[in-house]
N, C-alpha and C positions, 0 to 999 in steps of 0.2 A: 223548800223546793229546790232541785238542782237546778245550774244553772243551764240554759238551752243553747248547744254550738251547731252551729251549720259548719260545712267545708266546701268549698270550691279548688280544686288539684287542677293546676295547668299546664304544659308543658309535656315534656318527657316522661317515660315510662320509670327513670330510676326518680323521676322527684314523685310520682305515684308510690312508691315505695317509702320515702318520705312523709308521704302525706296521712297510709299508713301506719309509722311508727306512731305519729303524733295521736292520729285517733284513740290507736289502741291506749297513749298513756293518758286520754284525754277521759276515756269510759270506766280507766279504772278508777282514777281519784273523781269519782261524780257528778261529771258531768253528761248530761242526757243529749245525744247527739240527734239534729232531724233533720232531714231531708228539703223542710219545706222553710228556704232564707228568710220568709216571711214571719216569720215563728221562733228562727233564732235570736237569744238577748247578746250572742258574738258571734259573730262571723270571720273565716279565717281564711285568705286567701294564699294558698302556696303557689306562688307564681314561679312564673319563664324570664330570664333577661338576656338569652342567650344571643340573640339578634332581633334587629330592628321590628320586624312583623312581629314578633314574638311580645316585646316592651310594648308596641299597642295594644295588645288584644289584652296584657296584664292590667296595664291602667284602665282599659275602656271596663273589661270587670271590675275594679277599684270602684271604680263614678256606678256603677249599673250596681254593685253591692253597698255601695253608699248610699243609694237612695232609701232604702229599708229603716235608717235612721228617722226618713220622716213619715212610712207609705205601712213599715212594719213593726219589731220588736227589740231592732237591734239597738244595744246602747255601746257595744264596741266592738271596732274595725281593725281587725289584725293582718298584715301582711307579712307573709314568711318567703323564704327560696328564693331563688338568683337575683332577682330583680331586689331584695328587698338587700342583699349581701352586696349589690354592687353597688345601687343607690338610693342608701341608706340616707343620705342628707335630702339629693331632691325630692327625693317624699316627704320627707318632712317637713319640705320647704315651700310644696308646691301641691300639697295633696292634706290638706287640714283634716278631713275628714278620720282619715287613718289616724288611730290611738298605739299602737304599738306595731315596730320593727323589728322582725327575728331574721336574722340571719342566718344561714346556711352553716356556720359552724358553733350554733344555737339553737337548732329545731328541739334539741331532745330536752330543751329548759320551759317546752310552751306550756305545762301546767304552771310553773315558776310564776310564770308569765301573767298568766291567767288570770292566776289567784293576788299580784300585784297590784294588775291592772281594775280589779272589781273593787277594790278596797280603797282607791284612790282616783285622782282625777287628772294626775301628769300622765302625759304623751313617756313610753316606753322604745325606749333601743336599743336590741340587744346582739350586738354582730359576736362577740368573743375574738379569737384567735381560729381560724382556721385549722381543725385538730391536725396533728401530727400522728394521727394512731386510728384505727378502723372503731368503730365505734361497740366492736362484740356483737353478742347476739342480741336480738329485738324483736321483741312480738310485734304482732302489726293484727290490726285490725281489715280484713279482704275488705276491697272495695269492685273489685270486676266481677265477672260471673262466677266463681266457686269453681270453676275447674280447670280454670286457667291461672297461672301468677307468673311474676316475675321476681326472679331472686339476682338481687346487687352481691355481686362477689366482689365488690372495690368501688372504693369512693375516690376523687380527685384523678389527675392526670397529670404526666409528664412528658406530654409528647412537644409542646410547647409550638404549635402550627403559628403561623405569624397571622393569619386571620381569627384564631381564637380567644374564649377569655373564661375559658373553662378553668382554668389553673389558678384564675387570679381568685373565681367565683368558689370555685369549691377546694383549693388546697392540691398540693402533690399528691400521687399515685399513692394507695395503700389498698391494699390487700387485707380482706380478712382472713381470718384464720378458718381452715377447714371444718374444724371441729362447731365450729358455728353456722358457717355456710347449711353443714350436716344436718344439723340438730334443725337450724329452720325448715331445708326441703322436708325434713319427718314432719315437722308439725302442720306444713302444707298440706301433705298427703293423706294425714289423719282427717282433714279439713273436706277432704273430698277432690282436691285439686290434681289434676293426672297430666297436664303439660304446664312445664317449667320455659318460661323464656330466659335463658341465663344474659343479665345483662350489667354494664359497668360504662364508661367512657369510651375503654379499647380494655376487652375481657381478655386477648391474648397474652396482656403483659401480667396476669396474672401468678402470682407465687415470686415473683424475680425482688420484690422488696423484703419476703420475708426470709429469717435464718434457718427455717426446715427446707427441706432438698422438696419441692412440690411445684408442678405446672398444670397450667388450663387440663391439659390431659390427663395427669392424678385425680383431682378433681372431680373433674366430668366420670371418670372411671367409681369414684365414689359413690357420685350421684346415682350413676344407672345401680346400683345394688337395694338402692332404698326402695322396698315396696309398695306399690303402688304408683308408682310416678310412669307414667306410659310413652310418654313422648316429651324430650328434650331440645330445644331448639335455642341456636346460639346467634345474638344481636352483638354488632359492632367489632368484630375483627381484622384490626389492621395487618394488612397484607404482609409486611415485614416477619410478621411472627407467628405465620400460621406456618409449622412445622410442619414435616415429615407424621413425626409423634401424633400430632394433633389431628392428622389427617386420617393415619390409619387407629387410632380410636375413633374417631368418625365412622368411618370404614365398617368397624369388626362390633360397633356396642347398637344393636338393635332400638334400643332407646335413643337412639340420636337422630335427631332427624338429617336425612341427605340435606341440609337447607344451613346457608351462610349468609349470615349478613356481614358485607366486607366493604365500608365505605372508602372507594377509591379519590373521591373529589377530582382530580384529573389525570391524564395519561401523558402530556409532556412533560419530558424530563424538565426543561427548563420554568416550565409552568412548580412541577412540583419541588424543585428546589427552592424558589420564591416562596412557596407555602412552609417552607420547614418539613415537608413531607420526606418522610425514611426511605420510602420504596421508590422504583424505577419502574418503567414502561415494563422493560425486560422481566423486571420481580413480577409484576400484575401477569404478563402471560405465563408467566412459570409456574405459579402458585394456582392459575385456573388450570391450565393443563394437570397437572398431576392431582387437582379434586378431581377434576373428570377420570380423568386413569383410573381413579381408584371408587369412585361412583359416580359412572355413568348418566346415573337420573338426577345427579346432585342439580337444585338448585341457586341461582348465587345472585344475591340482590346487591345493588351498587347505589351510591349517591356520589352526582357530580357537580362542584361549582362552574356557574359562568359568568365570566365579566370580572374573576380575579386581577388586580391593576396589572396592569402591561400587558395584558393577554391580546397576543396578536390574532391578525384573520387565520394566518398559518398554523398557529398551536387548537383555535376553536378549530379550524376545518380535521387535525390531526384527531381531537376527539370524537371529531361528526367520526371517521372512520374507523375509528376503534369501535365505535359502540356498534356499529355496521358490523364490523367481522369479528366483536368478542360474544356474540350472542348471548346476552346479560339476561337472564330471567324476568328481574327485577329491577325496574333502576327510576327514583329518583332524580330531579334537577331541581335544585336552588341557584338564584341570582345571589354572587356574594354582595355580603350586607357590609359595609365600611365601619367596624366597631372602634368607638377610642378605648385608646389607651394600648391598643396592639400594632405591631411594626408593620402590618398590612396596610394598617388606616394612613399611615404616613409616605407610602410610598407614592411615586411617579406615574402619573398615564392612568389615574385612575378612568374605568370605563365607562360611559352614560349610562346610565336605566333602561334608556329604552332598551340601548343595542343589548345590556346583559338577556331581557326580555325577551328580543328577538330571536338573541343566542339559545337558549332556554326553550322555547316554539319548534326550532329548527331541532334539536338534538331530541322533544319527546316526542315528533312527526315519526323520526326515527326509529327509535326506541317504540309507539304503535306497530308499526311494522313488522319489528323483531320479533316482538311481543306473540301476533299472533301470528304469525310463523310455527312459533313455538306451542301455542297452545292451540292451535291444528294440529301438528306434529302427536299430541297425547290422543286424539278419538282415537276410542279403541283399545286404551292400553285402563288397566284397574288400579282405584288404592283406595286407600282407607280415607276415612275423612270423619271429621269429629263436626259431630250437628251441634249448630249455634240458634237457629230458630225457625222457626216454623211461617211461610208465607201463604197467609189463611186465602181460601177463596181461588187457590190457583190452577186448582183441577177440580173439574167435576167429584173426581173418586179418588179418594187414596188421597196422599198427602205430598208437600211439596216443602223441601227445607233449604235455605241456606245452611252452606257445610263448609269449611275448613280443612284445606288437605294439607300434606307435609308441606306445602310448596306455598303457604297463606299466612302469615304471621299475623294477627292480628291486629284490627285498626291502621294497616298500612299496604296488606296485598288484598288481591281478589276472594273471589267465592266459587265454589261447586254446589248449583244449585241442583239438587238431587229430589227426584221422582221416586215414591216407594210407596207398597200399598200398606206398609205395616207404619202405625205412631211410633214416634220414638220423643225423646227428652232432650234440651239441651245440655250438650257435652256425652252424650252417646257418642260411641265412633261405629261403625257403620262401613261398607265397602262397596264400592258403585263402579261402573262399567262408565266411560265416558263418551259419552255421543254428541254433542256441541261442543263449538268453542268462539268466545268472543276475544278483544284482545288483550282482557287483563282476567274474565270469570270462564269456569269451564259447566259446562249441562253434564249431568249422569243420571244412572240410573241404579238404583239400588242393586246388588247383584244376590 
């Protein structure tokens, strides 16, 4: 009989991709994957260790997946991804339950693993070296809905932010190679899958470590040729390096969606020097000005830290006002998290909780505001929008769907709840007229 794995994926969208690979090499060497933790004889947690909220909610799944050892079928507890690459010892030292450690420059060894671990009764730890090289191509096993995915075109990073530990956790910036990148969007597509989230740490600094002459925008130009892929949407572009180039293929490839995610973290120069950050106040307004120039309807979602150490009243009130007159579509705020082992955790004037808290209040009061501003500003105007599900009961007649328009990335922005009298399927796209607005979902109606 094979043996039974469950998976629980936490975190981020590229460690979903990760969690992915593992499946798929997990299905083909015989093991029978199932949904119900109660039922698996291993359980495997791909965790987050990226900041503090993040490391509780890995551990609190650890202890809520440990309990199955007495309740269900599990006889072994695997921990994989950031949390498991960074500490590797306190789990071991503090967390008994768990039988084997893979690290993040180890996930692609977990049948290795596996097959180790069923054979024997020692605790396993397996971090490696943090590869120096993209890992190629790699099947994955879909885990989201069949018509959406996300494609990693780079692992690690090099931006080296003084509040980060992304570098430490997963290795310097590398780039895969095209011809892989390729090869998977085909095998998505074949899949049924028609939007691509293209995503990496900071997808901009794509192609600049390898020796062929290639950028985000070759790339991307790649991608739109592959058939079947409908709509292309791009996660995490650092403002430094969203070119000209980059911009008018944005522009000119219909497959792209008008839509950026551009995590700016703050807007004082002196704020973002302290961070290690590349860009200036002046770059963020230059780089949103000429996406607007060049589309109009562009969307552009932002994330800001607050309560970075030293962060005066004067540099928070400078952000309250940007966000006021940069009219961000979309924008996150996080309280920064004090991580060791990074030059942030160690600096001066670090800021209280609450007041980051407070800080954080004040700036999405704001940010409501804008929001629907902006989504009043759309009654009236059309688009397309790809249907996610159906909300049973909500009309007498006809039907009534959560939908997705270019402007909704999924799992992180709103919804178009859309009225129509004809059924449709999840991941239909669909085009609706827009008649409400609240201040993050928009009403339509089928057109």
């Amino acid at each position: 009989m094979p043996v039974t794995v469950s998976f629980v994926s936490l975190g981020c969208d590229k460690n979903t991709v990760d969690s992915e690979i593992m499946l798929e090499r997990l299905l083909e060497n015989g093991y029978e994957l199932v949904k119900d933790d109660a039922l698996a004889e291993v359980i495997i947690i791909n965790t987050c260790g990226f900041i503090q909220s993040a490391q509780e909610e890995s551990i609190e799944t650890i202890l809520e997946m440990a309990a199955y050892k007495e309740s269900g079928c599990c006889k072994k507890l695997v921990v994989t991804g950031c949390l498991a690459q960074r500490f590797a010892k306190e789990i071991g030292e503090d967390l008994p339950e768990v039988d084997a450690v893979v690290g993040t420059g180890s996930y692609e060894e977990i049948v290795e693993v596996l097959d180790e671990l069923l054979d024997s009764d020692q605790k396993i730890v397996r971090l490696g070296a943090l590869p120096d090289r993209d890992l190629g191509y790699q099947k994955r096993l879909l885990s989201t809905t069949g018509y959406y995915e996300y494609i990693k075109i780079a692992e690690g990073c090099d931006n080296f932010c003084t509040y980060c530990t992304i570098p430490s956790i997963r290795g310097r910036y590398r780039s895969r190679k095209a011809e892989d990148i390729i090869r998977e969007v085909r095998d998505l597509a074949e899949q049924g899958v028609t939007e691509l989230m293209v995503v990496a740490q900071d997808i901009t600094k794509y192609g600049k470590d390898l020796d062929e002459d290639i950028d985000l925008s070759d790339l991307l130009y790649m991608m739109c040729r592959v058939e079947g892929i409908h709509w292309i949407r791009l996660l995490y572009c650092y403002p430094e390096d969203i070119t000209e180039k980059l911009i008018r293929t944005m522009a000119s490839e219909e497959k792209i969606l008008p839509y950026i995610d551009m995590p700016i973290q703050h807007c004082s120069d002196s704020v973002l020097k302290r961070m290690n950050r590349k860009h200036s106040k002046a770059i963020l307004q230059q780089v949103m000005d000429q996406l607007r120039d060049a589309m109009p309807e562009v969307c552009i979602r932002t994330t800001l830290i607050t309560g970075f150490p030293g962060e005066t009243e004067a540099e928070f009130e400078e952000m309250c006002d940007f966000v006021n007159e940069a009219g961000f579509d979309r924008l996150g705020v996080f309280t920064y998290s004090q991580e060791e082992g990074t030059p942030a955790a160690r600096m001066k004037d670090q800021v209280p909780e609450e007041e980051k808290e407070r800080r954080k209040d004040v700036l999405m009061q704001i940010q409501q505001q804008v929001s629907r501003e902006i989504s009043e500003s759309l009654i009236g105007s059309e688009m397309e929008v790809i249907v996610e599900g159906e909300i049973p009961d909500a009309v007498e007649e006809g039907h009534v769907y959560s939908a997705r328009s270019y402007r909704d990335a999924p799992d992180i922005d709103g919804f178009v709840f859309v009225t129509t009298e004809e059924p449709h399927q999840s991941g239909d796209y669909i085009r609706c007229r827009i008649s409400g607005a609240y201040e993050y979902d928009l009403i339509g109606e089928e057109i």
